[in-house]
N, C-alpha and C positions, 0 to 999 in steps of 0.2 A: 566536452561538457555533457553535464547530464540535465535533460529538461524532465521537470517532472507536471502532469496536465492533471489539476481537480476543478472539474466542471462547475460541482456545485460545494464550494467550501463552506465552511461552517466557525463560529465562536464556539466552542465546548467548553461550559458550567458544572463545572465535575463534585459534584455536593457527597461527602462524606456524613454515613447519617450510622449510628449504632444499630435501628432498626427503622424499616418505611412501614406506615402507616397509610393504610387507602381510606380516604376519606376523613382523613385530621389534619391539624397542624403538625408539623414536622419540624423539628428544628435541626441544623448541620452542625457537625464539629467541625469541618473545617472544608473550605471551598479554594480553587481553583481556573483558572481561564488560561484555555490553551485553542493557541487555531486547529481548528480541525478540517480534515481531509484526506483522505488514504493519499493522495499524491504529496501533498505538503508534508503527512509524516514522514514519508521515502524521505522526501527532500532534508528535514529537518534530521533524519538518524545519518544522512548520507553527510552533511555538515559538521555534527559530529566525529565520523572517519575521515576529516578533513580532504573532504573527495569535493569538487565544485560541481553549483547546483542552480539552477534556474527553476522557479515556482511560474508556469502559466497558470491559465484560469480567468475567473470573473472575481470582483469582489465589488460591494457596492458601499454606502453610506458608511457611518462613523463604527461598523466591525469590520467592514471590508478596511475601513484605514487603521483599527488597531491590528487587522492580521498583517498588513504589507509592511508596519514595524516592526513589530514583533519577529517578522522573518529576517528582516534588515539588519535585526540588532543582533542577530543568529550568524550574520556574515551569507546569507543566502539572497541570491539575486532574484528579485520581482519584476516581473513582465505582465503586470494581469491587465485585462482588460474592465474599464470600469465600468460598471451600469447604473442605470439609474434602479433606484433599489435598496434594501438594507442587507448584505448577507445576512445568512440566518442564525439563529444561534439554539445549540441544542444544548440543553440539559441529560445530565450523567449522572445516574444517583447511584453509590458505592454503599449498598446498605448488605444486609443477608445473601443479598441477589445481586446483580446487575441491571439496575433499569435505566433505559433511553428514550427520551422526548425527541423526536427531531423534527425540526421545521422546514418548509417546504424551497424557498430562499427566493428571490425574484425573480421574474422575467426575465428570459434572454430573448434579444428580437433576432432579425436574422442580421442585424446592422453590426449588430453585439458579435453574432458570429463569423463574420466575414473579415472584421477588425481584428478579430482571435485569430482565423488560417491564416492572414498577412503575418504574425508573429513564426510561424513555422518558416517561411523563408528565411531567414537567420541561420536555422540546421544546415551542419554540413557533413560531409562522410566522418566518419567514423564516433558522430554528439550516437547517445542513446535517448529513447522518449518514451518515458513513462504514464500509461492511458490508466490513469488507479479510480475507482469507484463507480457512482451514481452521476446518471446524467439529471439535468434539471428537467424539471415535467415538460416546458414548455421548449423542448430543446428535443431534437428527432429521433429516435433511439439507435438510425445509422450512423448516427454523427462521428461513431468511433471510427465508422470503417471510412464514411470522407475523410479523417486525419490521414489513417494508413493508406490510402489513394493517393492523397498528395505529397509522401515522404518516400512512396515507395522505389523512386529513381534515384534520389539521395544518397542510399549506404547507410542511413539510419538504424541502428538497430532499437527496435519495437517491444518493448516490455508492456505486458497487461494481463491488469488483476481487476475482473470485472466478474458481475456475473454471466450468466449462459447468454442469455440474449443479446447482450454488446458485443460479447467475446466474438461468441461463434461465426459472425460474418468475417470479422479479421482474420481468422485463421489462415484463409488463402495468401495472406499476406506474411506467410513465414515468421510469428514473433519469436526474438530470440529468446522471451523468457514469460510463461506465465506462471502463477501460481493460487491456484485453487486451494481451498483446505479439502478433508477428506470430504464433509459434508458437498460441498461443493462440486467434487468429483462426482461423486454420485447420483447428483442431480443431473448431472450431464450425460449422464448415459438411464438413470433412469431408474436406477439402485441406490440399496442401501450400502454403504461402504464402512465396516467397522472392523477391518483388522489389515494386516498390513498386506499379507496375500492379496486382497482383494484388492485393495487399492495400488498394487504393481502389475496386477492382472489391469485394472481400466485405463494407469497411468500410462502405460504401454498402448493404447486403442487409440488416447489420447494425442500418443505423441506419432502417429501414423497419419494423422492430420496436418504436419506439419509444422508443429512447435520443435523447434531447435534447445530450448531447454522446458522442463519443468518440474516445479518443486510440489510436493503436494503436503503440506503441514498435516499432522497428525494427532496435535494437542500433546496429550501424553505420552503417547507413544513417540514423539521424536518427529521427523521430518523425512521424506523420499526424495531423491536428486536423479531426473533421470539427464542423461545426459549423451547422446552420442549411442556409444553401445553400455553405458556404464548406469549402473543404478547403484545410489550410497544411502546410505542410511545415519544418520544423527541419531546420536541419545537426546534426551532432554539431563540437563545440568540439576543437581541439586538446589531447588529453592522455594520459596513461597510464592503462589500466586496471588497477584495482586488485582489487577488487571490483565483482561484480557484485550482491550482495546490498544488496535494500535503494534500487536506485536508482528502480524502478517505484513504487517508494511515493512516494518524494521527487517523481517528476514527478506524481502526484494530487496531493499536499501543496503543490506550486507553484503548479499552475493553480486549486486553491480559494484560495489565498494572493493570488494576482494575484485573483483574482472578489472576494474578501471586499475589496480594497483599491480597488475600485472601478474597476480599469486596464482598458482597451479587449481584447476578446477575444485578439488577437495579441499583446499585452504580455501576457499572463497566460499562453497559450502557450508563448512565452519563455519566461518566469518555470518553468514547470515544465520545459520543455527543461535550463534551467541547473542545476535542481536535481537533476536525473536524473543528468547530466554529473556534476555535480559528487560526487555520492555514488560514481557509478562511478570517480572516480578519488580515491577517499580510503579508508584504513582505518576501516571505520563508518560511521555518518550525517554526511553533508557539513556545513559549519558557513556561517552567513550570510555571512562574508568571502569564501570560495569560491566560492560560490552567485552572487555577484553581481557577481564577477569574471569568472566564465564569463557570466554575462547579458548584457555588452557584444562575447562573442564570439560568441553563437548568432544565426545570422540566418534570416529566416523568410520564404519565399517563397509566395504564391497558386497553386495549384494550377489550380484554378475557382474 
């Protein structure tokens, strides 16, 4: 089983506008409501690849009870811990640009959090557990690395896609797979990262720390796989971008989809290159028909 962990989820109000306007009335052409959370999306592209999936997390008031349907009706198993609270809900405005509102989401006590580590007792060797996004303000910013303390006797393997300051304590804890974009890399060492050289030069620094995989997205330029002694390289597929929310989940949610289905490490590369694609050219999370259309176009070259 694959658990996937979003600390602090969200309702996303995804408003399609011609053009925004700062300071008018705005009116949309067309709107949408999708749960949001890097972990949830995992979960929900990972359902898609009809791979089984477990959503932890928090969810509170009447958005916390449309996301725990909404994931249900998805055929994806919920485990969250309820609070007293309202999940939050952001708004997404699809105009010229991309713009996001996002809300700050309730209170977690420490009663909240202690009901949440009783949920990880359930993992057993060989479940994987995915640590995706923002933790909630009021929630400790080692909190990641308590999860990875207490799985770390398990056989768990640890996926996380976070930024710098969550990540980097876990490292010690061997995750089998993170995935930074380029920007993101960067950031981590402290540089600017804009070509692929460079970012197989840090991705490589990176992985001397003790990550057993890492993918580092690249937008247009495709996607980097290191792996082992192996670095591959993804094209990006022929298509329109749509959004870009949502597609870096999709490519975690590929590459454990391709691993959980047994496919050779470069097919499961794939697999999450297509699913990345594919999200970035769809309104919302990409659906399997897409996913798998793009798989016969994404091709994958040896680097080393």
């Amino acid at each position: 089983m694959i658990y996937t962990v979003t600390l602090n989820p969200s309702l996303d109000y995804l408003m399609e506008l011609d053009a925004f306007k700062s300071g008018q009335l705005n009116r949309s052409n067309n709107e949408n409501i999708f749960p949001g959370g890097k972990g949830i999306n995992v979960s929900r592209i990972l359902s898609q690849l009809d791979v089984g999936t477990t959503s932890l997390g928090f969810v509170g008031g009447f958005t916390g009870k449309y996301i725990s349907d909404f994931l249900e009706k998805e055929q994806i198993i919920t485990n969250f811990v309820e609070v007293d609270g309202t999940t939050r809900i952001n708004v997404k405005i699809k105009a010229e640009d991309e713009t996001e509102i996002n809300a700050n989401g309730p209170c977690i006590t420490d009663h909240d959090l202690q009901l949440f580590l009783k949920r990880l007792d359930s993992l057993k060797a060989g479940d994987a557990l995915v640590l995706a996004g923002s933790i909630p303000r009021s929630v400790s910013p080692d909190f990641y690395q308590s999860i990875a303390n207490q799985i770390k006797d398990k056989d768990v393997r640890l996926i996380i896609d976070a930024e710098k300051k969550l990540l980097e304590p876990v490292l010690e804890n061997r995750p089998f797979l993170i995935k930074p974009n380029h920007h993101e890399l960067g950031e981590f060492f402290g540089v600017k990262i804009d070509s692929t050289e460079s970012a197989i030069y840090y991705g490589k620094k990176l992985l001397e720390k003790g990550v057993q995989n890492l993918i580092v997205s690249m937008a247009a330029k495709g996607a980097i796989l290191f792996h082992e002694n192996q670095i591959l390289l993804a094209d990006v597929p022929d298509g329109e971008l749509i959004s870009s929310v949502g597609a870096g989940d999709s490519m975690v949610a590929g590459f454990l989809a391709g691993i959980q289905k047994g496919m050779p490490i470069k097919d499961a590369f794939k697999l999450a290159a297509s699913a990345g694609s594919a999200t970035a050219f769809s309104l919302g999370l990409a659906n399997k028909v897409k996913i798998m259309e793009l798989f016969e176009q994404v091709h994958i070259n040896d680097i080393e």
